[in-house]
C-alpha positions as CSV (number, residue, x, y, z in Angstrom):
1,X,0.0,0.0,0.0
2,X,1.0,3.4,-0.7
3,X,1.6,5.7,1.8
4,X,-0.8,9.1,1.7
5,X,2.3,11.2,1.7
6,X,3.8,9.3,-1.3
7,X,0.5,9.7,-2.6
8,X,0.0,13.3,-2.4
9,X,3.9,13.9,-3.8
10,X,2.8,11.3,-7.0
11,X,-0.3,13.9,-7.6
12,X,1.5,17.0,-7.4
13,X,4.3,16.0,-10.0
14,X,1.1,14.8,-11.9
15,X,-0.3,18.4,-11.8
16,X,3.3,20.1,-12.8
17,X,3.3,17.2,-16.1
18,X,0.0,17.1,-17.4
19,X,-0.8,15.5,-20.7
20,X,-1.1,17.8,-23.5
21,X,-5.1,16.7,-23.7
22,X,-5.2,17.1,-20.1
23,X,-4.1,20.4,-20.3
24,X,-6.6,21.9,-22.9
25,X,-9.3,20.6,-20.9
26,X,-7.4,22.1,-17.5
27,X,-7.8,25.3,-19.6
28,X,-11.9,24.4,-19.9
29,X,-11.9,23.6,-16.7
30,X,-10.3,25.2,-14.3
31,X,-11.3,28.7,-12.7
32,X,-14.9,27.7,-12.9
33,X,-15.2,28.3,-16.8
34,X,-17.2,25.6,-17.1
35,X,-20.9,26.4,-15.7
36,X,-19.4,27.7,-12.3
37,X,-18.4,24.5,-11.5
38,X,-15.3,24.0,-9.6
39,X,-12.8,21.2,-10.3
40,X,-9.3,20.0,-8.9
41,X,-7.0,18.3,-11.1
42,X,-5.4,15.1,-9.8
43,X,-7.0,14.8,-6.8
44,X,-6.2,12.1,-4.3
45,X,-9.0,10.4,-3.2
46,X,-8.5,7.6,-0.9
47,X,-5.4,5.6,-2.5
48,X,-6.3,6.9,-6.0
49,X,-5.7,9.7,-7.9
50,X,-7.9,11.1,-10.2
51,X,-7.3,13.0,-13.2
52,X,-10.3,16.3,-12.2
53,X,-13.1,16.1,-9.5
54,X,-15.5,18.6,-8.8
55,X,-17.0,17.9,-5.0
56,X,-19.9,19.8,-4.7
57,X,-20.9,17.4,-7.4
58,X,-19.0,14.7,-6.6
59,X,-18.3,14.0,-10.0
60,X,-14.7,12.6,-11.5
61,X,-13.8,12.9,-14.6
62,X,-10.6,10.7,-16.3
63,X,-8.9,10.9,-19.1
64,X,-8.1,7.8,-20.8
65,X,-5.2,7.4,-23.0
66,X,-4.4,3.9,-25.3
67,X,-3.4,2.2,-22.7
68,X,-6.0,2.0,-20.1
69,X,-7.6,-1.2,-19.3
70,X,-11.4,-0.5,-19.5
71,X,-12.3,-3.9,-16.8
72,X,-10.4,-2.4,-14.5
73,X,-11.0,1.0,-14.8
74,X,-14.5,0.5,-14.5
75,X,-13.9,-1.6,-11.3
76,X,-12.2,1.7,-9.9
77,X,-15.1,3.7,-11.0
78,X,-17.9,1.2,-9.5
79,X,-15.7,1.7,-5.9
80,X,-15.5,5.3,-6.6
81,X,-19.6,5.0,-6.3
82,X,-19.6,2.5,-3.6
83,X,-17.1,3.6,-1.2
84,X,-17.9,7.4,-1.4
85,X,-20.8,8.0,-4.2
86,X,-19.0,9.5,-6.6
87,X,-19.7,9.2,-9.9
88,X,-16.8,9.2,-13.1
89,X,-16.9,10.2,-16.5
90,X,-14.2,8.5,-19.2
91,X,-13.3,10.8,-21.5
92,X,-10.6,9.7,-24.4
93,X,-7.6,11.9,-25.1
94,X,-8.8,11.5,-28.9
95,X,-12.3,12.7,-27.9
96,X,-10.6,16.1,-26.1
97,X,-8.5,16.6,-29.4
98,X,-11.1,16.0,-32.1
99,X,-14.1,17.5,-29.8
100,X,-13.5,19.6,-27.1
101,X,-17.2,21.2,-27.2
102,X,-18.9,17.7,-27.3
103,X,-16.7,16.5,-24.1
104,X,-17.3,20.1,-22.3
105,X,-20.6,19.6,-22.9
106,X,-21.1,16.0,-21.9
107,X,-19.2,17.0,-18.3
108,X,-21.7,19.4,-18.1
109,X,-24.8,17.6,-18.9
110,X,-23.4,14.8,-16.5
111,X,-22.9,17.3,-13.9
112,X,-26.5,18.8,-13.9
113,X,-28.1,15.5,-13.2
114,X,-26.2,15.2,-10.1
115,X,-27.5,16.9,-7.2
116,X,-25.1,19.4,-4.8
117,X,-23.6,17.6,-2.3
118,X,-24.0,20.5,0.3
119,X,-26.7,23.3,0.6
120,X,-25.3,26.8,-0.7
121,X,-27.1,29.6,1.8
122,X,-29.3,32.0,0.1
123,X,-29.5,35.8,1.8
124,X,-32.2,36.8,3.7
125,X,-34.1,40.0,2.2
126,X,-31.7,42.4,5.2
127,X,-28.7,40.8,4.1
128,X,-28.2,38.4,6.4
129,X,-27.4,34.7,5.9
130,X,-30.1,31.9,6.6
């Protein structure tokens, strides 16, 4: 088993060497570009790391290049769901370089039909918070 803090070291080189498809959808991404959603990129959750989460969905979403093994990938995924209800999207490095729209909007889509994992507050009419 691998220790957390060899863990969290393997994501953060992960973060400074991204794939170049992970980086154009980093670009979609990241500073809430996409539909106010926030995302991490290679977050650490449990003893894996995944390649962009957003938690107030609870959503994953991986990038799969040629040499992921689909079986066990989707064995990770049904844990994922299991162990903490999270729910992941596979997305192909060939579908983020031939259509970037279609997977933005497919993240999107997948991310409305999840319900927010924690109430946002609403102001009162004076201003104050509920």
């Amino acid at each position: 088993m691998v220790s957390r803090e060899d863990m969290l070291s393997r994501a953060a080189r992960m973060r400074r060497e991204p794939t170049e498809p992970e980086k154009w959808l980093w670009r979609c991404l990241s500073g809430s570009k996409l539909g106010g959603l926030k995302f991490r990129r290679q977050a650490t959750i449990g003893n894996r790391i995944v390649d962009f989460f957003c938690p107030s969905k609870g959503l994953i979403v991986e990038v799969d290049g040629n040499t992921h093994d689909r079986e066990a990938d989707g064995a990770l995924d049904r844990k994922m769901a299991r162990q903490y209800g999270y729910a992941t999207i596979r997305i192909t490095n060939e579908d983020i370089r031939t259509n970037m729209d279609g997977v933005l909007q497919h993240i999107e889509t997948q991310a409305a039909r999840l319900a927010d994992r924690w109430p946002h507050p609403n102001p009162s009419s004076d201003g104050e918070r509920l």
